[in-house]
C-alpha positions as CSV (number, residue, x, y, z in Angstrom):
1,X,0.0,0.0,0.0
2,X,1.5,3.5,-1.0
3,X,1.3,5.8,1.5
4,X,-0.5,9.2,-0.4
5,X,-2.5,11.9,0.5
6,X,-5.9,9.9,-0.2
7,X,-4.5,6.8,1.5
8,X,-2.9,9.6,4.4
9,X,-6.9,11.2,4.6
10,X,-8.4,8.1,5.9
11,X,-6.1,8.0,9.3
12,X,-6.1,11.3,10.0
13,X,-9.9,11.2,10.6
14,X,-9.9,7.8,11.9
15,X,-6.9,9.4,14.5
16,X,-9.0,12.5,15.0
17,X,-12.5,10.2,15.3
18,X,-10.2,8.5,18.2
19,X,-9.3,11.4,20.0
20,X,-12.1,12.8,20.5
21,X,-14.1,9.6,21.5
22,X,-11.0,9.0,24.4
23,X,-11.5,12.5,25.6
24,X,-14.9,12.6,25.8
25,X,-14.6,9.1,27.7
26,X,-12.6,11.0,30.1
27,X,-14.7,14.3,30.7
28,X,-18.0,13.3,30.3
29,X,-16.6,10.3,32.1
30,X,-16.5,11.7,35.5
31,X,-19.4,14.0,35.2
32,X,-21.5,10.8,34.4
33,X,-20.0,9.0,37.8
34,X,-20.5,12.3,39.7
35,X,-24.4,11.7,38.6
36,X,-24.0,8.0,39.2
37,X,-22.7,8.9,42.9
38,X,-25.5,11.1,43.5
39,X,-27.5,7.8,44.7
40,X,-24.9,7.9,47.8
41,X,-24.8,11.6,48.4
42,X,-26.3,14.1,51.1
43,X,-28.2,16.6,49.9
44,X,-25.6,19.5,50.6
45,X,-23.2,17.1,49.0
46,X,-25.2,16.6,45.4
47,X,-25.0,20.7,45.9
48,X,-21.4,20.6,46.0
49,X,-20.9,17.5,43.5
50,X,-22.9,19.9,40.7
51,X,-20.8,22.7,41.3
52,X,-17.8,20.4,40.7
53,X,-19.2,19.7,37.8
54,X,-21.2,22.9,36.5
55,X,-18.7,24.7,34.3
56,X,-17.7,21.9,32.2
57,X,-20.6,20.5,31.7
58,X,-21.0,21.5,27.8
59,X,-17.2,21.9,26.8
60,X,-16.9,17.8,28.0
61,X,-20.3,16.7,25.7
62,X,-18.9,18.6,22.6
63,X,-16.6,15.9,22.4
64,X,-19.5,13.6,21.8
65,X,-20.9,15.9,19.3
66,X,-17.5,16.2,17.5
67,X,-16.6,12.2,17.2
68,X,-20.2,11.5,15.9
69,X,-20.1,14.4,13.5
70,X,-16.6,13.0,12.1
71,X,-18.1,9.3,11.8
72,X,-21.0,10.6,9.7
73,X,-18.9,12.8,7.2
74,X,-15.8,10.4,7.3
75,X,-17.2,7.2,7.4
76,X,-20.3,7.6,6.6
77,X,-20.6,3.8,5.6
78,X,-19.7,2.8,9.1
79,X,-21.9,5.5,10.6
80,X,-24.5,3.4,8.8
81,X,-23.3,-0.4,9.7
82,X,-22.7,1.2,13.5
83,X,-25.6,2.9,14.3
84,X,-28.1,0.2,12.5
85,X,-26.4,-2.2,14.9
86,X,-27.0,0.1,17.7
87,X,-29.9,2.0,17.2
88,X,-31.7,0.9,20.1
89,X,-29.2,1.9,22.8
90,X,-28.0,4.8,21.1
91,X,-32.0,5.5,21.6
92,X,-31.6,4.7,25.3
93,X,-28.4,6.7,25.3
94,X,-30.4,10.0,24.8
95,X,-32.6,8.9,26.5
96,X,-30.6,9.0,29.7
97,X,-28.3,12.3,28.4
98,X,-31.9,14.3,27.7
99,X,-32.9,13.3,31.4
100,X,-29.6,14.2,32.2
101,X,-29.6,17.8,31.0
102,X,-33.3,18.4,32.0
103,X,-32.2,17.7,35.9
104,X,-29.5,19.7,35.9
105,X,-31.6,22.7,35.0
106,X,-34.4,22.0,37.1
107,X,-33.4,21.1,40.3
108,X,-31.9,24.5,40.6
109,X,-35.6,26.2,39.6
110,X,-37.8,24.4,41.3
111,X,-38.2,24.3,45.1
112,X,-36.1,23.0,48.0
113,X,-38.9,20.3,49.1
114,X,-39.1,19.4,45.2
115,X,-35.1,19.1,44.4
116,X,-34.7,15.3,45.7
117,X,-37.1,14.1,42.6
118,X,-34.7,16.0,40.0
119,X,-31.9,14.9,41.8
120,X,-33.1,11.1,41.4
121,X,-34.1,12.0,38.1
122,X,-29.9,13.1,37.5
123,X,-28.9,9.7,39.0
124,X,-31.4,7.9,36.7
125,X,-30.3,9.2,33.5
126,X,-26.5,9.2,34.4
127,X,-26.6,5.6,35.1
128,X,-28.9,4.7,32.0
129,X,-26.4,6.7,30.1
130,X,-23.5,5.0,31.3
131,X,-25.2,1.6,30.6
132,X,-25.8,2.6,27.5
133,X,-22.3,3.3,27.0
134,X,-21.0,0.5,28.2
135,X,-23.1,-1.7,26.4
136,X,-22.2,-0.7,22.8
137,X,-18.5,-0.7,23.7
138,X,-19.4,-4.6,24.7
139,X,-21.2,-5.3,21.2
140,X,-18.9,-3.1,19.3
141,X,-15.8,-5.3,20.7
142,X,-17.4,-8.3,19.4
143,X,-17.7,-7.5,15.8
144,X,-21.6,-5.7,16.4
145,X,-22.8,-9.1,17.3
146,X,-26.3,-8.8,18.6
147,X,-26.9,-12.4,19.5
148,X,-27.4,-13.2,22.5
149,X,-23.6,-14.1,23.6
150,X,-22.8,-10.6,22.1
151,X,-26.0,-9.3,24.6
152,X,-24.6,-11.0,27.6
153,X,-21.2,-9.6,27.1
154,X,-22.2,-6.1,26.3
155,X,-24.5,-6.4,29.6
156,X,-21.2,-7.3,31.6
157,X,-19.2,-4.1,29.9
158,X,-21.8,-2.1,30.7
159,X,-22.0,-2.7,34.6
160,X,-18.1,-2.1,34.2
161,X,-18.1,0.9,32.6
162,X,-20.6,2.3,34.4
163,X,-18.1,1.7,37.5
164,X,-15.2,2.9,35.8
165,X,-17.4,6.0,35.4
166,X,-18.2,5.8,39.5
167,X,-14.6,6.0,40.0
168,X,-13.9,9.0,37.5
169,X,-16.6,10.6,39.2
170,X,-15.2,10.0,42.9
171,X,-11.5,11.1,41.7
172,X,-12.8,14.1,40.7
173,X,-14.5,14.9,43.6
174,X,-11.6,14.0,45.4
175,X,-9.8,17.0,43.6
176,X,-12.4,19.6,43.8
177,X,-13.7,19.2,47.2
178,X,-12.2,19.3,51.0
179,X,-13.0,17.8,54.6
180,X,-15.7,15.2,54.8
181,X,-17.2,14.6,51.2
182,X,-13.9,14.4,50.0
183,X,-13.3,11.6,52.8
184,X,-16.6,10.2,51.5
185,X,-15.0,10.3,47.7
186,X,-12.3,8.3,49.2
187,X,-14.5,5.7,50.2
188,X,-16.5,5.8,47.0
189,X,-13.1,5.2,45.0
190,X,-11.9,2.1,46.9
191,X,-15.2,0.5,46.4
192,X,-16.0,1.0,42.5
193,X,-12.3,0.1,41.9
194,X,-13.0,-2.9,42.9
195,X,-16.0,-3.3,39.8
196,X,-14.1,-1.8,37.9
197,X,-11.1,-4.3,38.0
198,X,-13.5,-7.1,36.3
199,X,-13.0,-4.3,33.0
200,X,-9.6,-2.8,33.3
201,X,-6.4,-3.8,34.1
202,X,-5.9,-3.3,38.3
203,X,-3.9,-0.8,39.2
204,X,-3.1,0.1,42.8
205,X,-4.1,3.4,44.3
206,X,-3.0,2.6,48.0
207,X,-0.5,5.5,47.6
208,X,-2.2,8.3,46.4
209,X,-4.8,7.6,48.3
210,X,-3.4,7.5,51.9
211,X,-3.0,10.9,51.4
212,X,-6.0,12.4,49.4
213,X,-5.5,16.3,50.4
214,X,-2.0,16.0,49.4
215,X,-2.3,13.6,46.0
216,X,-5.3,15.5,45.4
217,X,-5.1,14.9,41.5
218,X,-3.6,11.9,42.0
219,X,-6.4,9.5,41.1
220,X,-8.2,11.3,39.0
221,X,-5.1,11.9,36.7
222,X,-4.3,7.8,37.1
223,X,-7.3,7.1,35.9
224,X,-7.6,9.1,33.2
225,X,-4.2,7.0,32.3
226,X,-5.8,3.5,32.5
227,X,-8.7,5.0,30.5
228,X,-6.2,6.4,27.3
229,X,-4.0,3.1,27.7
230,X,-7.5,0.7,27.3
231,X,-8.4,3.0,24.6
232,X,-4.9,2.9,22.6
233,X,-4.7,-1.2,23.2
234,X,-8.7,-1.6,21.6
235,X,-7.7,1.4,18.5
236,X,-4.3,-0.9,18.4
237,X,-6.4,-4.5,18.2
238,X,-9.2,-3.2,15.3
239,X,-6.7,-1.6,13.1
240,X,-7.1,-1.0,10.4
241,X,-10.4,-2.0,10.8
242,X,-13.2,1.0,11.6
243,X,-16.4,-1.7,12.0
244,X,-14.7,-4.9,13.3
245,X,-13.8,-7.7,9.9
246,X,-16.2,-5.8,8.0
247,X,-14.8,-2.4,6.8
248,X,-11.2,-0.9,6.9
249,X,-11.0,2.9,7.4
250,X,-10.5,3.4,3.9
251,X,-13.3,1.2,2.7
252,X,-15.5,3.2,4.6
253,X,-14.0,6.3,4.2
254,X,-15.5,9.3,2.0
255,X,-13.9,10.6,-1.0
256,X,-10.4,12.3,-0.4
257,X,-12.2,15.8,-1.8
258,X,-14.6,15.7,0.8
259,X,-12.4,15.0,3.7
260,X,-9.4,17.6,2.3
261,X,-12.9,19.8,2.7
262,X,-13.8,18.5,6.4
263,X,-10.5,18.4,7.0
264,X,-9.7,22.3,6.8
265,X,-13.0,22.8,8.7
266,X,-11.9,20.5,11.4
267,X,-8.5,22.4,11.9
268,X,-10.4,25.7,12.5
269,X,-12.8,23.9,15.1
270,X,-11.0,22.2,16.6
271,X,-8.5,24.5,18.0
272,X,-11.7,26.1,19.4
273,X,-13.0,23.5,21.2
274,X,-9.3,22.6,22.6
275,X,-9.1,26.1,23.6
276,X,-12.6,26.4,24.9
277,X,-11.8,23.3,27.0
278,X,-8.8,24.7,28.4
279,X,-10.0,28.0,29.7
280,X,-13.0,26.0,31.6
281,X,-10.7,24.3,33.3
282,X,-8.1,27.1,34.2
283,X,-10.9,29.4,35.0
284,X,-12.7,27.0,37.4
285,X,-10.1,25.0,38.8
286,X,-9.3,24.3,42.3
287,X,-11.7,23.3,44.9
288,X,-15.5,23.2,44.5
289,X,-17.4,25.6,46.8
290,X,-21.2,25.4,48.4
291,X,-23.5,26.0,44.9
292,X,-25.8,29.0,45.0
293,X,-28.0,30.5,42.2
294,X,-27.9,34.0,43.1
């Protein structure tokens, strides 16, 4: 195979396709486990969880936004092949992420008495969207099989990636948060790690975590690792595949004039978003305070 500008197109998308899908697993990672902790949370403490949370909320589901958009106008052949395969949990996906965004909104408009049912309602769609989640990843890694070993193993990721998620969301509150929720977040940590073993490769935390004020970022940022590591090994396995022993990334590719077109697009959005991102986190970083809507 020569290696050309059309042949060159292909994996640039399929690299940028990949990125964004690993960072968006990372963000909206621990904002879905923050939601999927709520279940275990005070109600002071859900306060302080959403204002962890709050100012990233839409820079970390752009990411979504972006890999999807890239699929369609890439590969729109395996946007096709994926999403026929998928179309009922990518249903049940927004599903969860509409119920999702409508709690967030609410439960800061409507009464104190009233809060607890929105709150519930936040739980509810973040674990139905982790779920979700994890249960394409499960078909997806089994060639889109939708029998009912392919069911039964996307059932198992899911329950794992929703954990995984748990313990995004506890590291982070572990960062952004002091005294006895973070002690709680501690807690929280230890015990999803333990689920989440049965889907990633175990990796101890005793150190960073017999000190979580001083390795506050510790175990968020090893995480993140074990999260881009899995990702690289699964891109690594499929290649060059882009839907598993059915279609290579240039089978399913578009034509090399319409991705030299996305392709300059891309390069002025991206930047954006990256930048966007950046500032979010710069801005609001450091420690989560008590969430008012003053």
């Amino acid at each position: 195979m020569t290696f050309d500008w059309p042949t060159a197109l292909p994996l640039i998308f399929a690299g940028l396709m990949g990125l964004a899908i690993l960072i968006y697993v990372i963000l909206d990672g621990f904002d879905l486990g923050i939601g999927i902790l709520f279940a275990a949370a005070e109600d002071t403490e859900q306060d302080t969880m959403i204002a962890a949370i709050g100012p990233f909320w839409d820079a970390n589901e752009t990411w979504l936004v972006l890999a999807v958009g890239l699929l369609l106008v890439a590969f729109p052949q395996a946007h096709g092949v994926i999403l026929t395969a998928l179309y009922i949990p990518v249903f049940v996906l927004l599903v969860g992420l509409i119920l999702r965004g409508v709690a967030f909104d609410f439960r800061a408009k409507v009464p104190t008495e009233h809060k607890h049912r929105w709150n519930r309602i936040f739980f509810l769609g973040s674990i139905i969207a982790s779920l979700a989640q994890g249960y394409m990843l499960g078909v997806y890694v089994l060639g889109l099989d939708v029998g009912f070993g392919g069911m039964a193993f996307g059932v198992l990721v899911a329950f794992c990636l929703a954990a995984a998620y748990a313990a995004m969301g506890a590291a982070w509150v572990i960062y952004k948060t002091e005294g006895e929720l973070q002690k709680k977040a501690v807690r929280w940590l230890r015990t999803t790690l333990v689920l989440t073993a049965l889907g990633m490769v175990a990796i101890s935390l005793a150190t960073p975590l017999a000190s979580p004020r001083r390795h506050s970022l510790t175990p968020f940022l090893t995480l993140a690792a074990i999260f881009a590591l899995g990702f690289a090994g699964l891109a690594w396995s499929f290649y060059p595949f882009v839907v598993p022993d059915r279609l290579t990334i240039w089978q399913a590719a578009s034509a090399p004039e319409s991705l030299a077109i996305i392709l300059a697009g891309t390069v002025v959005v991206l930047p954006i978003i990256i930048f966007y991102s950046f500032y979010a986190y710069r801005v609001f970083g450091g420690k989560a305070t008590d969430l008012t809507y003053d």
